[in-house]
C-alpha positions in Angstrom: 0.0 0.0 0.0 3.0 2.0 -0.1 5.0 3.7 -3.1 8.0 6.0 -4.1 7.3 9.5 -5.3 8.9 8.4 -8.5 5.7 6.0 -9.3 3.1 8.9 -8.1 4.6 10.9 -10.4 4.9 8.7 -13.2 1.5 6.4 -12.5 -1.0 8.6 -10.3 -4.1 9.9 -12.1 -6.4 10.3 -8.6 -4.5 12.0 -6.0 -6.7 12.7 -2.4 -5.4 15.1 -0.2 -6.9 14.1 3.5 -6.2 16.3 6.5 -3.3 18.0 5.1 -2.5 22.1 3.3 0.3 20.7 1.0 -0.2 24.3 -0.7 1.4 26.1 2.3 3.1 22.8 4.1 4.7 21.1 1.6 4.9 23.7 -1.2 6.7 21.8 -3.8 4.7 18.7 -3.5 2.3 20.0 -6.3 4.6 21.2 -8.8 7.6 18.2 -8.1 5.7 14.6 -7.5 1.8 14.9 -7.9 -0.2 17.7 -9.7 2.0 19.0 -12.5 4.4 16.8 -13.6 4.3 14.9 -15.9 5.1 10.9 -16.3 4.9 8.2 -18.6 1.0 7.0 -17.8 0.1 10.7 -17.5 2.1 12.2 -20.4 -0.2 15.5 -20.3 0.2 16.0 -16.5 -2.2 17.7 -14.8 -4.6 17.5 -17.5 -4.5 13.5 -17.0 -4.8 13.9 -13.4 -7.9 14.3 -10.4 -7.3 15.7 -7.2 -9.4 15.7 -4.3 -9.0 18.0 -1.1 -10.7 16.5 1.8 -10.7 19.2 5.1 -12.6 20.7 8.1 -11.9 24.2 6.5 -10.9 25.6 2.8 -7.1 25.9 2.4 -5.2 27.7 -0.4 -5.1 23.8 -1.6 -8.6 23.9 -2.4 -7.8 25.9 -5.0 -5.8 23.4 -6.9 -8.3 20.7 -6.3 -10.8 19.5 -9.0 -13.1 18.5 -5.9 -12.9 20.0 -2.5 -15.2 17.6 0.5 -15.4 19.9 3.5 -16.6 17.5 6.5 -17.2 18.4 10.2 -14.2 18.6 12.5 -13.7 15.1 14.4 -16.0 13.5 11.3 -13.6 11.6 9.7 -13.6 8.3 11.4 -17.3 8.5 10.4 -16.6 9.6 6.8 -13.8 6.7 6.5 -16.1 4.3 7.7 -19.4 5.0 5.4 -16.7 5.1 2.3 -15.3 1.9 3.3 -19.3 0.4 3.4 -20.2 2.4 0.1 -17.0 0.3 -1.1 -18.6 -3.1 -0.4 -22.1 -1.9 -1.4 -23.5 -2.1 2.4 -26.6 0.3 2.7 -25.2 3.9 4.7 -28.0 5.8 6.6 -28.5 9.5 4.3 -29.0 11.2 7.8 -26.1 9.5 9.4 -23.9 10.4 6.1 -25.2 13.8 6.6 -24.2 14.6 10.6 -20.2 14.6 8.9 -20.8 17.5 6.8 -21.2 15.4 3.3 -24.2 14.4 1.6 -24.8 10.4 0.6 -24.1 11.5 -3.2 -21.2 13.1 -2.5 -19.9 10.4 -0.8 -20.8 7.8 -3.4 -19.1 10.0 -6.2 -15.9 9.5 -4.2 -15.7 6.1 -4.2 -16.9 5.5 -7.8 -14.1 8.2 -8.8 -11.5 6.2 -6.7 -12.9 2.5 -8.3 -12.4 3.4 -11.6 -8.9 5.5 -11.1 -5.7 3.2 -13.2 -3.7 4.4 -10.0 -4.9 6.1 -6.9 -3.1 7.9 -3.7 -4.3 9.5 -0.4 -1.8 11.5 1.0 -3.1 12.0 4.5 -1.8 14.8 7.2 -1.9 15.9 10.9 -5.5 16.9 10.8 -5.4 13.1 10.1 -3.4 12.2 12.9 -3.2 14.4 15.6 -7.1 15.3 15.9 -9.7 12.8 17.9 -9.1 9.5 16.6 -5.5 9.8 15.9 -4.2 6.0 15.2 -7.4 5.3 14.4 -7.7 7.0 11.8 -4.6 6.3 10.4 -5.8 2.7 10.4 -9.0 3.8 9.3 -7.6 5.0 5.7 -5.4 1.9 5.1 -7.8 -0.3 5.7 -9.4 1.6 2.9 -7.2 1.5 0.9 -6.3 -2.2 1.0 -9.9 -2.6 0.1 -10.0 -0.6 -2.9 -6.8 -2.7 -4.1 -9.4 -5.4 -4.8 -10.9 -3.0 -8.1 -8.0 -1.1 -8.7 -4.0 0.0 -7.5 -4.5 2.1 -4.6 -1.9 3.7 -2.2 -1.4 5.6 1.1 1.5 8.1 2.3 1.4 10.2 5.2 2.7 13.7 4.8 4.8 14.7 7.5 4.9 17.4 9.1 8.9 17.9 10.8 12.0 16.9 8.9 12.7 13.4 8.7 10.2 12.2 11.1 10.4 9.3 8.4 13.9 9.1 9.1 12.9 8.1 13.3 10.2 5.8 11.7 12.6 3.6 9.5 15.1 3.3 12.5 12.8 2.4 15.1 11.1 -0.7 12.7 14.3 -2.1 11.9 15.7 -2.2 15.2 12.4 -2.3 16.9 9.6 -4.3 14.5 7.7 -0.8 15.1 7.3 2.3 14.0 6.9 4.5 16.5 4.4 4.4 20.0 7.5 2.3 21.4 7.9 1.1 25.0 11.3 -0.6 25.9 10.9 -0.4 29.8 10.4 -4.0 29.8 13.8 -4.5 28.4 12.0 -5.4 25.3 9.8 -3.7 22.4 5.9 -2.8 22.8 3.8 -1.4 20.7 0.9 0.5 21.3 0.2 4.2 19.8 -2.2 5.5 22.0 -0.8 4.5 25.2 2.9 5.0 24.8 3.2 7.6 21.6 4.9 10.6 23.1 1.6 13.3 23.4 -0.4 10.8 25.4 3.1 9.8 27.6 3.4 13.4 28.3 -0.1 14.5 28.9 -1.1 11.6 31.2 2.2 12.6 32.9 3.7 9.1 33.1 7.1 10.4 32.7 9.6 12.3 34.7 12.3 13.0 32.4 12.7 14.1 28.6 15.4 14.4 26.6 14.6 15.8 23.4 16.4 15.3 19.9 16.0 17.6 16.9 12.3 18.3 17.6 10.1 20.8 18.9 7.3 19.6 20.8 6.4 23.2 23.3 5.3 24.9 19.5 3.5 22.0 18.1 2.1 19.6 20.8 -1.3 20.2 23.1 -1.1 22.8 25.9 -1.4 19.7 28.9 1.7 18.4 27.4 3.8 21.2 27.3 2.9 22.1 30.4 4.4 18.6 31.7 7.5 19.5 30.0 8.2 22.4 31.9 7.6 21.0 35.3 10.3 17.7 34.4 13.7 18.1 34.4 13.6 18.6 30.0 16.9 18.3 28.1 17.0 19.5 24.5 19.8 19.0 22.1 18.9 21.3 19.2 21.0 23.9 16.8 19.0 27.0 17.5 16.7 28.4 20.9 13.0 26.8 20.3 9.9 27.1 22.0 10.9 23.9 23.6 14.7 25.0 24.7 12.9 27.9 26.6 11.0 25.8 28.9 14.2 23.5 29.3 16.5 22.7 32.1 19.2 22.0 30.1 19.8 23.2 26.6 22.9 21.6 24.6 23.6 23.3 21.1 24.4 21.2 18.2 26.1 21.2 14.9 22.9 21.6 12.3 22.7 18.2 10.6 23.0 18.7 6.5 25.3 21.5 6.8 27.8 21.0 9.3 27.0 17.3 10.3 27.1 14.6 8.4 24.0 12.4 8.2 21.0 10.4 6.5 17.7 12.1 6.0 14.6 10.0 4.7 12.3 11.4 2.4 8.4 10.7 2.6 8.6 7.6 0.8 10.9 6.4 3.1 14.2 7.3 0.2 17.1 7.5 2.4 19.2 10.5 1.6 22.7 10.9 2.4 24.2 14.3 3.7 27.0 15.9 3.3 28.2 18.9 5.8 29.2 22.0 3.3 30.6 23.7 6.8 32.2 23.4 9.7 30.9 23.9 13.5 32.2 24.4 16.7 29.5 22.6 18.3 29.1 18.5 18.5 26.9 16.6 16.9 23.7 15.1 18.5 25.5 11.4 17.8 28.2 12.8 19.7 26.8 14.1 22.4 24.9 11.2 22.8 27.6 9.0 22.5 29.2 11.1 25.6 25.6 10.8 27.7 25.8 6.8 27.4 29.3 6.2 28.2 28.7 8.8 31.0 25.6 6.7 32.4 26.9 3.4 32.2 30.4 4.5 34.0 28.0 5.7 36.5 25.9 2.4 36.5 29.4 0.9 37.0 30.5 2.5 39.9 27.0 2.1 41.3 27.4 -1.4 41.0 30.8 -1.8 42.1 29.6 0.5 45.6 26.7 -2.0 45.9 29.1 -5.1 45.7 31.6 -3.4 48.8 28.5 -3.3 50.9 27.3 -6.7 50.0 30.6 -8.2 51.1 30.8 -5.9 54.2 
């Protein structure tokens, strides 16, 4: 259910946009991988193509969209689910279909559209996943689209919304079996988004510590979460002062990965991308200071150890 840009581009002639403003978020998505280009099973570009903008609100993207679906805010659970019966021909309730902003018709247009499309994408965003419903949701639309893979070639990609959260996702399943919503306090993996993905960690304040990498949770995350930051002892290891660094205890400046530390950065469709540092810095890495951190901890450990031992024996 997954693809490369490279195929969208070449193969995609019904492109959804779900919970996302790709016109002011991603700005070159349009004109580089999806709308305007042009590829060898949609030689004319965006004549060939259909785009649909699915949202609580109109965005600048609506006014690149051939079909723009405003539905209620927290509706699209309810809107995923009555597609995925339309699919399958199940009988949907017109009053039900109507409490999530959309009419039965307008509904039923979608899925016909997205049936007959050669290749089909839904490139869903944070009003996807970070509104009521969040994993949910997420699951919600590729269950979808698995099911419309039984008329036609159908795929999903999420649009991030920070550089290379991909990059974290691809680490953690390879070392982990899971994407993210990781717990290893067990001394082994589990996986559970919803219980143990960072937001609901931090709001149910289950944790007494952070120590935060190359992100900015205090400018994007809800209020109750932020506020937890600030009252735990909060570490951040970031090249410039954030929203997040302010509320810190300790804040450790970093070389800026890409331009003066050398890395790999994944693109959306999970295509690694290795960097090169054009310049040098006079601050560590984040590898390096995390390197130091470790070996600083487990000499600890090993003292602690070694003190415990003494007092055994005496």
């Amino acid at each position: 259910m997954t693809c490369t840009l490279g195929e969208v581009k070449n193969r995609a002639d019904f492109i959804v946009y779900w919970g996302g403003n790709p016109a002011e978020c991603h700005p070159r998505h349009f004109t580089k991988y999806t709308l305007t280009q042009k590829g060898k099973f949609v030689p004319r570009g965006r004549k060939d193509r259909t785009m649909v903008l699915v949202d609580i609100r109109e965005t600048p993207s609506a006014k690149a969209a051939d079909i723009f679906l405003q539905i209620k805010p927290t509706k699209d659970f309810e809107v995923l689910t009555i597609l995925r019966a339309l699919l399958k021909n199940q009988t949907v309730d017109r009053e039900l279909a109507a409490e999530t902003g959309l009419t039965l018709e307008q509904l039923q247009d979608l899925v016909d559209r997205m049936k007959s499309a050669r290749f089909g994408v839904i490139f869903f965003g944070m009003g996807i996943s970070m509104t009521r419903g969040k994993h949910m949701n997420s699951a919600a639309i590729l269950t979808l689209v698995a099911e419309l893979n039984a008329f036609t070639k159908f795929v999903a990609m999420p649009m991030r919304g920070h550089g290379n959260v991909t990059g974290a996702d691809v680490v953690m399943r390879w070392t982990t079996g899971y994407p993210f919503g990781v717990n290893l306090c067990r001394g082994y993996p589990r996986y559970n988004p919803g219980e143990f993905s960072t937001v609901d960690l931090l709001v149910r304040g289950d944790v007494d510590a952070a120590l935060i990498l190359g992100a900015d949770p205090g400018a994007t995350m809800p209020q109750p979460a932020i506020d937890h930051l600030a009252r735990i002892p909060t570490i951040v290891l970031d090249p410039k002062v954030t929203h997040t660094s302010r509320l810190a205890r300790v804040h450790i400046t970093t070389a800026v990965t890409g331009i003066s530390a050398t890395g790999t950065v994944y693109r959306m469709d999970e295509i690694p991308l290795p960097l090169r540092p054009a310049l040098k810095s006079p601050y560590p890495t984040d590898e390096e200071v995390i390197r130091r951190v470790s070996k600083a901890v487990e000499k600890k450990m090993a003292l602690s150890t070694a003190s415990n031992g003494i007092t055994m024996r005496a």
